[in-house]
LORO-311442 format. One record per residue (C-alpha): z, x, y. Coordinates in steps of 0.1 Angstrom, whole numbers, padded with zeros to 4 digits, always signed. Layout:
BEGIN
ZXY ...
***
This chain:
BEGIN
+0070+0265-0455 +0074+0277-0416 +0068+0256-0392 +0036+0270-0374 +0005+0254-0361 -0027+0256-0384 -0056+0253-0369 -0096+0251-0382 -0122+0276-0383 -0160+0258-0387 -0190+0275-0390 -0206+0241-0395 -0220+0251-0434 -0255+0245-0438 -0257+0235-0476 -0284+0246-0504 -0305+0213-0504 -0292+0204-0470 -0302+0209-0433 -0289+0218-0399 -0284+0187-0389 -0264+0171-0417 -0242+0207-0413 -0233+0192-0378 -0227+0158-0389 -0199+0171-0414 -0189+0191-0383 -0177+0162-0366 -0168+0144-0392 -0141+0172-0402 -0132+0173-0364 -0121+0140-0365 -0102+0141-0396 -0085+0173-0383 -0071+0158-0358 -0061+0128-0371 -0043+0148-0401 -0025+0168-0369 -0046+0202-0370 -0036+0220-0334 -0072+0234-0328 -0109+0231-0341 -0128+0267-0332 -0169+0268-0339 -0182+0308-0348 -0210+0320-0334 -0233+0340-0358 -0269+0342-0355 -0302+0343-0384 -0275+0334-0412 -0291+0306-0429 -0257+0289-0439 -0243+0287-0401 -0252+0260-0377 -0231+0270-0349 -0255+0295-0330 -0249+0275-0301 -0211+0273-0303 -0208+0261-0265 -0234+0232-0274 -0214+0221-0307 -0178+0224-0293 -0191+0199-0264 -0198+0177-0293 -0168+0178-0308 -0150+0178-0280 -0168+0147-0273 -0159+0132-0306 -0120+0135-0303 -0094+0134-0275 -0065+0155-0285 -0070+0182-0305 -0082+0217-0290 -0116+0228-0292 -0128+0266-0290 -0155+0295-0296 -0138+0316-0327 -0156+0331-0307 -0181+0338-0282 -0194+0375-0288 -0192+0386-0254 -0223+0418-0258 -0247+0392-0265 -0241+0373-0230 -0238+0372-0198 -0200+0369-0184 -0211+0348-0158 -0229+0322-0180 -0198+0322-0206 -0181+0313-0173 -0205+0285-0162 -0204+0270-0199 -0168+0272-0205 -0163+0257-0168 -0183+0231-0179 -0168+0226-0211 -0129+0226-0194 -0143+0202-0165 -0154+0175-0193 -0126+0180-0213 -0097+0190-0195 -0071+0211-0210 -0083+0212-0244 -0107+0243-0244 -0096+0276-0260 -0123+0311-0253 -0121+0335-0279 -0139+0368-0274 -0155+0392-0294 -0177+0431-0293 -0194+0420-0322 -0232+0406-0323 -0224+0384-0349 -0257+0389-0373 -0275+0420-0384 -0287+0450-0366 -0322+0437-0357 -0313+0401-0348 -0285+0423-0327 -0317+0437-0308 -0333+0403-0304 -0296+0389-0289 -0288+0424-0274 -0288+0416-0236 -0283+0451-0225 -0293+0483-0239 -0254+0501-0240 -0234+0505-0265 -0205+0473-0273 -0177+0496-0266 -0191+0507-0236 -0192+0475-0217 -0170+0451-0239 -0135+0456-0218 -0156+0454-0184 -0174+0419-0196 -0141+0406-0208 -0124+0417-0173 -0156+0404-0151 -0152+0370-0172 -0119+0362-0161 -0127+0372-0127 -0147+0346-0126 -0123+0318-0136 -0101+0335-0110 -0124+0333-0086 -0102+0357-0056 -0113+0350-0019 -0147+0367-0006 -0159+0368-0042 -0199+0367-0033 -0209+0357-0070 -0193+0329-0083 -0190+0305-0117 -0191+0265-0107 -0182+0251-0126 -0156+0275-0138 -0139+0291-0104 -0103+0279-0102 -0101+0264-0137 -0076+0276-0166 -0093+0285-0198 -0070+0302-0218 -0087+0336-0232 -0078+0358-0263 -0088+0384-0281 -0108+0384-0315 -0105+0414-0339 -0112+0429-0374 -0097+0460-0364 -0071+0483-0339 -0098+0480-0315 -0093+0444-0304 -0052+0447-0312 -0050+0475-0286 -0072+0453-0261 -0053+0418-0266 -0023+0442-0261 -0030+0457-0229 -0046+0425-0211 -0018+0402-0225 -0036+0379-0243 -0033+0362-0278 -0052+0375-0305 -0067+0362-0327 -0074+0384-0365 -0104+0379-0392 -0082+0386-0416 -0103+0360-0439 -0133+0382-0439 -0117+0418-0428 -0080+0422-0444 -0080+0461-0450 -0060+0465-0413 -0041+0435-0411 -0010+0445-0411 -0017+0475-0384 -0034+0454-0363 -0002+0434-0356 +0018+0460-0357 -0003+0477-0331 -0009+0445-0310 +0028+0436-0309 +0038+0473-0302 +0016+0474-0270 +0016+0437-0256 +0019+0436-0222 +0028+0403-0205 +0003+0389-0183 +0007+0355-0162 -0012+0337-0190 +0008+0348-0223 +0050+0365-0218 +0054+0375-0255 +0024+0387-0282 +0013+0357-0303 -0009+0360-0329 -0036+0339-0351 -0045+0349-0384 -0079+0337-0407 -0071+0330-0439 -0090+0313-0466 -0076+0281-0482 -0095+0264-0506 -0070+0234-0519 -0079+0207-0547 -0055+0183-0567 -0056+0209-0595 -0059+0249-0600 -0085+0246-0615 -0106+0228-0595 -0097+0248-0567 -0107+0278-0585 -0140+0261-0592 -0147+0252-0559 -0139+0284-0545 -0171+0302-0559 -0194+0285-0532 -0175+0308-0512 -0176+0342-0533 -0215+0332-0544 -0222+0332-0503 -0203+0365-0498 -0222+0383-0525 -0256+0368-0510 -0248+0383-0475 -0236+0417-0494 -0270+0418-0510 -0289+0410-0480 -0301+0380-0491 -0281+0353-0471 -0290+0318-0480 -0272+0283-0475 -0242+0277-0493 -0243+0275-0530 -0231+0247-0553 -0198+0257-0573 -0210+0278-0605 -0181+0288-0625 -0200+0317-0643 -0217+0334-0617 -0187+0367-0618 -0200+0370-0652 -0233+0382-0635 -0221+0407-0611 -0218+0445-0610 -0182+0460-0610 -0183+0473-0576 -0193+0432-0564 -0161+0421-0580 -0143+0450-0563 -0156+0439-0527 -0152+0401-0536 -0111+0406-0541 -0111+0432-0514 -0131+0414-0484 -0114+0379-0498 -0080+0391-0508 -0067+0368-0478 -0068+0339-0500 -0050+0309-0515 -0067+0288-0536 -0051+0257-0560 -0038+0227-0559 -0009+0217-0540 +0023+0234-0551 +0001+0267-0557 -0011+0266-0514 +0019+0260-0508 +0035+0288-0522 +0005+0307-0510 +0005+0303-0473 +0045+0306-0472 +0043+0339-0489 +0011+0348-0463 +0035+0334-0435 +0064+0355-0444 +0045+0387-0452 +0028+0385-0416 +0050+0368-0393 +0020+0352-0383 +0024+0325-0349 -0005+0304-0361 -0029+0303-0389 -0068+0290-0391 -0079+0281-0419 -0114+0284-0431 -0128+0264-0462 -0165+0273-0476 -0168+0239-0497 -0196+0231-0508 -0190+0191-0512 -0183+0176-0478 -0159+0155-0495 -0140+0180-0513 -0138+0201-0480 -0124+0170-0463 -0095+0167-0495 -0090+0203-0487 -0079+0201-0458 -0059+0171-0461 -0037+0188-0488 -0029+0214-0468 -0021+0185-0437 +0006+0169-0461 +0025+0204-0480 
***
């Protein structure tokens, strides 16, 4: 297998039966064991009225799991810039990087996170993403730059090095990463139709700025590990059960396993599942590790960050550890 860094991706899984609060508490308690099983960063989403995600407030949960480790970095996979204010994304992550210094990553992206009307409810401005999406992320960093005579300023956050990059499920946020010079970061665990262009497109066009010399990207990709196939397999439909759900526009908290619930779904469902989750490994051992190398080799990827919709805490926790030791 290369020898890249893998990171996690948490959106703090609120389970069927279960509650934000014990959501957060596995958050933590997966932080810690990430780090301790050498994982190089922990990132938090931000999605909004999805009753399976307690990370709304990602800023709020990374400062409490940056508070409950020391070494491994913590992020926003990401922040979605439209629905803030730069300047108080600067303030918070100037907080965040004078509490815990040199540990904080800012991922950006020009999506709302959450459907069309709680868009409107977040929606801070009445312009389109596109629009105003490269001006926020420029006027963001402006802020952690902080040049002489600037009249509005972030404290904390002027002067401070936050590393930034770019999120993206498509060329848009290639071509952006590319021309600012940041690292970007891919959803290829939810979005893997443009993958491969993306990369291509980001690498093509990279320009190097003082924070990154040569394009370096991160790739989501699903990994669902368990001491046998099968159980892996089994454990896996939490995950495809929750996709469908939010396909049908009925999100809810995340399922228990149910090994016959394809049996139940309409042709063009199972289409979309191995479509929308075709970046994928799922087995035990020997079969992730084959899987990732053959992800890592098809790619070239710098990094991956691996997400893992598990139902049982526990079982997430083995998951993860697997994929530590292969």
């Amino acid at each position: 297998m290369a020898r890249i860094p893998f990171s996690v991706l948490d959106l703090s899984p609120i389970l069927e039966g279960g509650n934000a609060a014990q959501a957060l508490r596995n958050t933590l308690d997966l932080a810690r064991h990430a780090e301790r099983w050498g994982f190089h960063r922990y990132w938090l989403a931000e999605h909004h009225n999805i009753p399976s995600v307690a990370s709304a407030a990602t800023a709020v949960v990374m400062c409490a799991v940056a508070g409950a480790t020391t070494t491994i970095r913590v992020g926003a996979g990401g922040i979605m810039l439209p629905n803030h204010s730069p300047l108080v994304i600067a303030e918070q992550f100037g907080t965040l990087e004078s509490l815990f210094a040199c540990r904080i990553d800012l991922a950006l992206g020009r999506a709302p996170g959450t459907d069309q009307v709680t868009a409107r409810a977040l929606r801070r401005t009445a312009g389109g993403v596109e629009d105003t999406f490269p001006q926020d992320v420029l006027e963001l960093m402006l802020y952690f730059k902080a040049p002489s005579g600037q009249a509005v300023r972030a404290i904390p956050g002027a002067g401070l090095n936050v590393p930034f990059w770019i999120l993206g499920s498509s060329l848009y946020g290639a071509q952006l990463a590319a021309e600012l010079g940041l690292p970007y970061a891919f959803a290829s665990h939810f979005a893997p139709a443009h993958l491969m262009r993306a990369i291509e497109v980001y690498r093509a066009n990279f320009r190097p700025s003082d924070q990154l010399k040569t394009p370096y990207v991160m790739l989501g990709l699903n990994v669902t590990a368990a001491d046998t196939d099968e159980e892996a397999r089994r454990l896996f439909t939490s995950h495809q059960q929750a996709y469908v759900n939010l396909r049908r526009g009925m999100p809810a908290p995340i399922p228990p396993p149910n090994d016959r619930f394809m049996n139940g779904l309409q042709d063009h469902e199972r289409f979309e599942i191995d479509q929308t989750l075709s970046a994928a490994v799922v087995g035990g051992p020997d079969t992730v590790r084959r899987g990732v190398d053959a992800f890592i080799a098809r790619t070239g990827a710098d990094e991956l960050i691996l997400v893992a919709q598990i139902f049982d805490h526990q079982a997430r926790l083995r998951s993860y550890e697997i994929v530590s030791k292969i």
